[in-house]
PyMOL commands that place a pseudoatom at each C-alpha (Angstrom):
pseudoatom trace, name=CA, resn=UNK, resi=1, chain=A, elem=C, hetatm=0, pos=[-13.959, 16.884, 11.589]
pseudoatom trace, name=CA, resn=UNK, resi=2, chain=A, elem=C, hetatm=0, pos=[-13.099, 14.599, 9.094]
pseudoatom trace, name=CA, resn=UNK, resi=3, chain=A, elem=C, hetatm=0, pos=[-12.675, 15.200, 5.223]
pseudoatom trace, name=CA, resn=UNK, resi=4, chain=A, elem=C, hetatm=0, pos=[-14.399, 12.436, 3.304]
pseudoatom trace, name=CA, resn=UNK, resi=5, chain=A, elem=C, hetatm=0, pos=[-12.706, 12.761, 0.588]
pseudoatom trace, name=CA, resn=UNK, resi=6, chain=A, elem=C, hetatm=0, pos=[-9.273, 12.219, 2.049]
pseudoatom trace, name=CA, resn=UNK, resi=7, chain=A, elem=C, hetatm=0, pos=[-11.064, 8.455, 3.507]
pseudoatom trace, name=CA, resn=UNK, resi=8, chain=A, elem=C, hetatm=0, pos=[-11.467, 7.581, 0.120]
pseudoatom trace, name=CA, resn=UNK, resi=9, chain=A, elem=C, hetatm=0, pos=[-9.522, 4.299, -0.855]
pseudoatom trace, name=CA, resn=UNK, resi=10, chain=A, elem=C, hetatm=0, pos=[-7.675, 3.976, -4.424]
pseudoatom trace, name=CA, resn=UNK, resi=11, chain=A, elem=C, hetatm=0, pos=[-5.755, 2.023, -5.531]
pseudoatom trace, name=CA, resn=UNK, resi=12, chain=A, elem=C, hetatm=0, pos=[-3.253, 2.125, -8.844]
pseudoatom trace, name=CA, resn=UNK, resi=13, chain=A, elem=C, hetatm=0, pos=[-1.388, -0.686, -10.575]
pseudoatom trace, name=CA, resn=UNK, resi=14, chain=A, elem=C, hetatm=0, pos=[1.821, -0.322, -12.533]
pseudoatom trace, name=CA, resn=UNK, resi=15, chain=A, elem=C, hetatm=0, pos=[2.644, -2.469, -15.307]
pseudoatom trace, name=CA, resn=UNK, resi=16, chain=A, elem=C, hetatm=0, pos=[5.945, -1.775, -15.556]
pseudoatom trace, name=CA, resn=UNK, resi=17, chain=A, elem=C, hetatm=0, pos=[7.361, -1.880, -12.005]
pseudoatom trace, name=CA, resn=UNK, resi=18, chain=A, elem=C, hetatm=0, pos=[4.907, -4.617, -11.185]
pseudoatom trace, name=CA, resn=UNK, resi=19, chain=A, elem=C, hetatm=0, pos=[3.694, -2.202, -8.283]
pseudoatom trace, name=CA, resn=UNK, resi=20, chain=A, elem=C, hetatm=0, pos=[0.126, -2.062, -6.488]
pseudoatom trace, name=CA, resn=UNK, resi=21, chain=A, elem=C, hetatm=0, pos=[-0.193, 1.406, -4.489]
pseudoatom trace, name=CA, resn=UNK, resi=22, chain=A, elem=C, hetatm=0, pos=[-3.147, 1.165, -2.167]
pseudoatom trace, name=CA, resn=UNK, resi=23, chain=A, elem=C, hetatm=0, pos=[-3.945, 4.335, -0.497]
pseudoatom trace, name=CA, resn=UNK, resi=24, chain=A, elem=C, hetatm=0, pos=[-6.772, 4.583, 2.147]
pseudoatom trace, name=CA, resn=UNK, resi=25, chain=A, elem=C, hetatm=0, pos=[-5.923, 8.644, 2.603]
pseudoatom trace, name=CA, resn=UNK, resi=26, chain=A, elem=C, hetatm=0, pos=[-5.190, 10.379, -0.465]
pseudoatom trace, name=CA, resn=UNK, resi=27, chain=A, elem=C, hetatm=0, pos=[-3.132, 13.256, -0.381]
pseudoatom trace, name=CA, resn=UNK, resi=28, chain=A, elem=C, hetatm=0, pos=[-1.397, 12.551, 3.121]
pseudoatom trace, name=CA, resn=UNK, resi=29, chain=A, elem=C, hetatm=0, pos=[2.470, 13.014, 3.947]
pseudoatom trace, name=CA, resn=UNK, resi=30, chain=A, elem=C, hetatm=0, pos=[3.651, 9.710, 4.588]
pseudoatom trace, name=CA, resn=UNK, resi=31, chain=A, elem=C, hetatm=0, pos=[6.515, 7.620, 6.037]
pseudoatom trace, name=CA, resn=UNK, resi=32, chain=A, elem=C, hetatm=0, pos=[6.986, 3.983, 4.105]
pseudoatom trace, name=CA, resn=UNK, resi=33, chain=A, elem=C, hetatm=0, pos=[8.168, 1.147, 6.705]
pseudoatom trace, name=CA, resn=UNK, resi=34, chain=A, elem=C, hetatm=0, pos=[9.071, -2.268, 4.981]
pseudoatom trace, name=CA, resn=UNK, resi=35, chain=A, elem=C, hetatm=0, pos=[7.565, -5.028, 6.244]
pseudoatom trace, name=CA, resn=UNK, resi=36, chain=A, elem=C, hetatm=0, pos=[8.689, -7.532, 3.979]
pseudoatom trace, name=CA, resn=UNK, resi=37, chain=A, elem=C, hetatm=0, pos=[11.280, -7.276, 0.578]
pseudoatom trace, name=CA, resn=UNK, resi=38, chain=A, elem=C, hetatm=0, pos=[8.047, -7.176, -1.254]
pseudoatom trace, name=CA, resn=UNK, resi=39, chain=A, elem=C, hetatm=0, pos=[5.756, -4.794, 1.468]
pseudoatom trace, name=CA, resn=UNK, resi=40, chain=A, elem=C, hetatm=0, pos=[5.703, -1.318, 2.304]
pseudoatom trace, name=CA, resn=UNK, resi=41, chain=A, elem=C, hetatm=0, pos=[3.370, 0.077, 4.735]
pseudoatom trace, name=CA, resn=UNK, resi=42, chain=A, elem=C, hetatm=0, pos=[2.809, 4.044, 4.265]
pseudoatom trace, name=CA, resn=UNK, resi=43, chain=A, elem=C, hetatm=0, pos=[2.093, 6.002, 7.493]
pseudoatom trace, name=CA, resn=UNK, resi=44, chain=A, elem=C, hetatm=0, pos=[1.579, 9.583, 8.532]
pseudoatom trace, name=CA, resn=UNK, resi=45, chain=A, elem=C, hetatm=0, pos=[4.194, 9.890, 11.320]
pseudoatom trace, name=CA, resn=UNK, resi=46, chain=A, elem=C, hetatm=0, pos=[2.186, 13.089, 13.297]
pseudoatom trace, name=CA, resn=UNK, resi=47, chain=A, elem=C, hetatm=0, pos=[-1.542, 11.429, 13.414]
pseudoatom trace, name=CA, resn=UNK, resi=48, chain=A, elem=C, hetatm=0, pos=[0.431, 7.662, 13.483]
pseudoatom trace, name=CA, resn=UNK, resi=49, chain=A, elem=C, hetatm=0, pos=[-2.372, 6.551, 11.011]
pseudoatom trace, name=CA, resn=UNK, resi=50, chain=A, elem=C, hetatm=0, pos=[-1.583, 4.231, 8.327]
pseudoatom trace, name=CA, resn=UNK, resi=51, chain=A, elem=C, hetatm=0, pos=[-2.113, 6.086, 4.948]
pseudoatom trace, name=CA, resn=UNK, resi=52, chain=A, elem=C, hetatm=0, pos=[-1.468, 2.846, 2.728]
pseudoatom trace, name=CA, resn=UNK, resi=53, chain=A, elem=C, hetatm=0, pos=[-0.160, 0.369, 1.453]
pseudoatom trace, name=CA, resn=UNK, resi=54, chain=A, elem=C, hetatm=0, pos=[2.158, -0.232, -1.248]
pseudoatom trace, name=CA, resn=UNK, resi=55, chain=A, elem=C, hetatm=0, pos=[3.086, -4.162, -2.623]
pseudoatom trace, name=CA, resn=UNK, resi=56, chain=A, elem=C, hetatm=0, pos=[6.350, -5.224, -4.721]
pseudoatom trace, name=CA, resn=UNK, resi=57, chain=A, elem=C, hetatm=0, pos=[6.399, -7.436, -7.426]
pseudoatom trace, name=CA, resn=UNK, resi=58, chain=A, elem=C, hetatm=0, pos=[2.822, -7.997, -6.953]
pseudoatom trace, name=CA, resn=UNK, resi=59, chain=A, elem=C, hetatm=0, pos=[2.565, -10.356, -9.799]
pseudoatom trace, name=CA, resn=UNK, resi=60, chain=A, elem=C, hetatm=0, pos=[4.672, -12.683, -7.418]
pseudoatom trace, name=CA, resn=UNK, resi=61, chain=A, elem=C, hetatm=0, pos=[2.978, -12.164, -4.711]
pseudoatom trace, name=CA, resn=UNK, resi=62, chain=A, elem=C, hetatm=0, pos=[-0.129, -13.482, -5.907]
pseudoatom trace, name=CA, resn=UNK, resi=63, chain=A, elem=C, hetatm=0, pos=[0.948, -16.636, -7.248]
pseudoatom trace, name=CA, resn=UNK, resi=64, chain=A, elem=C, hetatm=0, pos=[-0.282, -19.607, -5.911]
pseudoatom trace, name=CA, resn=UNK, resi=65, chain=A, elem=C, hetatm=0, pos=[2.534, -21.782, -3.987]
pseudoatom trace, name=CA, resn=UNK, resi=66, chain=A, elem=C, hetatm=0, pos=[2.014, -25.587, -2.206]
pseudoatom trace, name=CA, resn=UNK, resi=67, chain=A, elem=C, hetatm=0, pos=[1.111, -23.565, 0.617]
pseudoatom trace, name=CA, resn=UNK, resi=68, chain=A, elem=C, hetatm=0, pos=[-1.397, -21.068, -0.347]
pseudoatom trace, name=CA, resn=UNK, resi=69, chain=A, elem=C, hetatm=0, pos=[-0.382, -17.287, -1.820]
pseudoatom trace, name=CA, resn=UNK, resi=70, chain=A, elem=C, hetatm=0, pos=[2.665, -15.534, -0.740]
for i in range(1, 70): cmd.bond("trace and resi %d" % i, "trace and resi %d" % (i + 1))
show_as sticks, trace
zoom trace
């Protein structure tokens, strides 16, 4: 059965390392995997769900460019 409380998204913003941690299960052991220079995706290697999501130098990332966002 599942625990609710470990489905619980949260999310936590850094000021100083310009970091947005998004986690959708709290608490779980996790592997990061970069994606990008700027994206890491956090999964739990034994149930091979992904736990969250973690984005570098968000501040960049959300500027708008000719093209759209980053």
């Amino acid at each position: 059965m599942n625990n609710p409380s470990k489905n619980t998204s949260t999310y936590n913003y850094n000021a100083t390392s310009d970091t947005l941690s998004i986690s959708f299960r709290s608490g779980e052991l996790a592997t990061g995997i970069e994606l990008t220079d700027y994206i890491l995706l956090r999964v739990n290697k034994q149930s091979q769900q992904v736990v969250g999501i973690t984005l570098l130098d968000y501040s960049v990332l959300v500027q708008p460019t000719e093209l759209g966002s980053h």
